[in-house]
N, C-alpha and C positions, 0 to 999 in steps of 0.2 A: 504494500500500500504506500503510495507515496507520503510523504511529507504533509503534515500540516502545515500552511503558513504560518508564519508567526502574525498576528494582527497585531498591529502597530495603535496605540494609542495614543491619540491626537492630542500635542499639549493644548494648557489650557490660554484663552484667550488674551492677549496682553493688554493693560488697562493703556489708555490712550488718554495721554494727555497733551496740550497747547500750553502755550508761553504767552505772555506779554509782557516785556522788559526793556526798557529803551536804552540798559547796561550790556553790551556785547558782553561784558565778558562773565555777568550773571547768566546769562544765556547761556554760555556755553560751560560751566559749573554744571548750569543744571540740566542741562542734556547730556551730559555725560553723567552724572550724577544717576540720570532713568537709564538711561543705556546698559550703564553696570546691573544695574539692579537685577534683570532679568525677567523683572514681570511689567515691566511698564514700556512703553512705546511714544517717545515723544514723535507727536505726527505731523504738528503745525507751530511757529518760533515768528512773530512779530516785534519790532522794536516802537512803534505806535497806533493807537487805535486804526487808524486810515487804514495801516498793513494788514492788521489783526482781520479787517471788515472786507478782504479782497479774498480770504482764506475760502475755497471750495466748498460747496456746501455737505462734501462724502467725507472732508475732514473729521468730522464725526467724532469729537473728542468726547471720553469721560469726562473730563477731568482738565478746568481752564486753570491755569496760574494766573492770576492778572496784578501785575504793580497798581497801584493808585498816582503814582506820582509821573503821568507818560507827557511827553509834550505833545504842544494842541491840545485834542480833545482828551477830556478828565477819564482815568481809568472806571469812575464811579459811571459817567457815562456809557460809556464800550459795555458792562457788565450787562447793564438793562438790553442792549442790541444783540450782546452775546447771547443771553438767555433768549429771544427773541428766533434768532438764527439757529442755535442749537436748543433747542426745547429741553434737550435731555442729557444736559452738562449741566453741569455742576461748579460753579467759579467757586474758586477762593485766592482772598486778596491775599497775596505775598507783600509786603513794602516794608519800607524806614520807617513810615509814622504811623502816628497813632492819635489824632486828634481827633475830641468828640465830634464832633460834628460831619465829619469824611469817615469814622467808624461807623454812622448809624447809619448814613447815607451810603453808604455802598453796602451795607444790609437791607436797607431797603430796597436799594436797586438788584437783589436778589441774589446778591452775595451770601453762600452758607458761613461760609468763615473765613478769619484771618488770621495771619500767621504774621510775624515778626522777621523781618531778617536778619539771625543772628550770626552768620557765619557758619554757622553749622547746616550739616547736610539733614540730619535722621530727623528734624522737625518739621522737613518739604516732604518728604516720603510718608513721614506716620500721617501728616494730613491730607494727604492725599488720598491713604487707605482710608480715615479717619471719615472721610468725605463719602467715599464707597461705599463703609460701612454704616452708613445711615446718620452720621455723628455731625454736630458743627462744630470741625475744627478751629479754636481757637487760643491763641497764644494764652496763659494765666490773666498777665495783667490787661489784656483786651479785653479778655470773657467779663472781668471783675470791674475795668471802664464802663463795659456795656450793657452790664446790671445796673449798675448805679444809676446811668444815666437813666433807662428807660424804666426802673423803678421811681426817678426824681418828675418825669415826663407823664408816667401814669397816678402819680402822690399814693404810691404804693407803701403802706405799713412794711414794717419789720417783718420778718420772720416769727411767728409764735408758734413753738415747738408742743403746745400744751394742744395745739388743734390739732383734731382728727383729720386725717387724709386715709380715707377710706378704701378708697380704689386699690391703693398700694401696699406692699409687703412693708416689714421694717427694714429690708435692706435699701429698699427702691429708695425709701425715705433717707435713709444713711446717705445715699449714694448722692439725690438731691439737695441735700443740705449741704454737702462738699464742692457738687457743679456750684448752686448759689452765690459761694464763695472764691467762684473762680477755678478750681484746682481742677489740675489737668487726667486724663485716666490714669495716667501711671499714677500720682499724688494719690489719687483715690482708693488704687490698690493696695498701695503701701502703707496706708491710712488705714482703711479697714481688715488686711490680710487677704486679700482674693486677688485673682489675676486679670492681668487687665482686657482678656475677652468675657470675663464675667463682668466687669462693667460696662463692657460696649453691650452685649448681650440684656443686662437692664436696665440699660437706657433703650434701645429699641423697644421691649415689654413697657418701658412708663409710655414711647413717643406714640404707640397702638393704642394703650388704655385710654390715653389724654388726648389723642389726636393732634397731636403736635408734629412739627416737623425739624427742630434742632433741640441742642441742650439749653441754648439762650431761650427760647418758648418756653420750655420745660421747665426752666431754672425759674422766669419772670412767673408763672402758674403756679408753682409750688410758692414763693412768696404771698401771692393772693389767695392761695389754697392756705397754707399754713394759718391765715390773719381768718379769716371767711368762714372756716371748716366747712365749705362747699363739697 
């Protein structure tokens, strides 16, 4: 009897990510940066909006990087036309700053999260998966910016721990009272002793129960959930 083939199974798909960086030479960090990696595929690399808005429409990113700081038009802008163009990407802002007002506003323009550029590589990759993984990657002191503000915007009460929050486990609880606070998943597992796909893991379970769609929603809801006992 001859041989059976050997069936060959097909790796799995590479996440696709775009640039927008007006620093050549961050650019090219961070495509080689996914290059290495193995599981990612940078597909599209603009250095201004205008570039960014010539990109094919089969470009087909996962997964957009966008600075906020691009010349001409505002990276805050490009985000809204990106999500426009690509229905089913996912931005998140890479940049230098951090000012209120350019933080909420490229959330609003449909920005999931943002990330700090520290020089370091493993904080553009974790958000990236971060992003995939259902999550709104954000730097600590961003997350903890963008609480403040939009609990100052909504005259959103403290936290009161003594309210029932029904819906959720005591860990869920746990877990939100640390996003609240800004702390990252790594913070959170090291905090409570669990691994950090057990806290990507219950934040998804709160983001289905609550109907939300990042940790910032979830974080701002658990504040008016905590005060409310809604």
């Amino acid at each position: 009897m001859p041989e059976r083939a050997l069936q060959r199974v097909p790796p799995p798909p590479s996440i696709r990510v775009a640039l927008v960086d007006d620093d050549p030479h961050f650019r090219l960090v961070i495509h080689s940066l996914f290059a290495a990696s193995g599981r990612h595929q940078v597909v599209a690399t603009a250095g201004s909006a205008e570039e960014a808005m010539e990109w094919p429409g089969d470009a087909a990113p996962n997964v957009v990087l966008l600075d906020i700081g691009l010349p001409g038009r505002t990276g805050v802008a490009l985000a809204a036309d990106l999500r426009q163009k690509y229905p089913d990407a996912l931005v998140v802002m890479v940049t230098g700053t951090h000012e209120d007002g350019v933080v909420l506003d490229a959330i609003r323009a449909g920005a999931i999260g943002y990330v700090l550029k520290t020089g370091e590589a493993a904080p553009i990759l974790e958000a990236v998966d971060d992003a995939l993984a259902g999550g709104a990657p954000m730097s600590p002191s961003i997350a903890r910016k963008v609480l403040a503000l939009m609990q100052r915007q909504s005259a959103l009460p403290p936290h009161d721990p003594a309210k029932p929050l029904s819906a959720l486990t005591p860990r869920e609880i746990a877990i939100l009272e640390l996003v609240s606070q800004g702390s990252s998943d790594k913070e959170i597992g090291a905090r409570l002793g669990v691994t950090r796909s057990t806290v990507k893991n219950c934040l998804l379970g709160i983001y289905g129960k609550w109907r939300v769609k990042s940790r910032t929603e979830a974080a701002v809801k658990f504040v008016r959930e905590g005060r409310s006992g809604e």
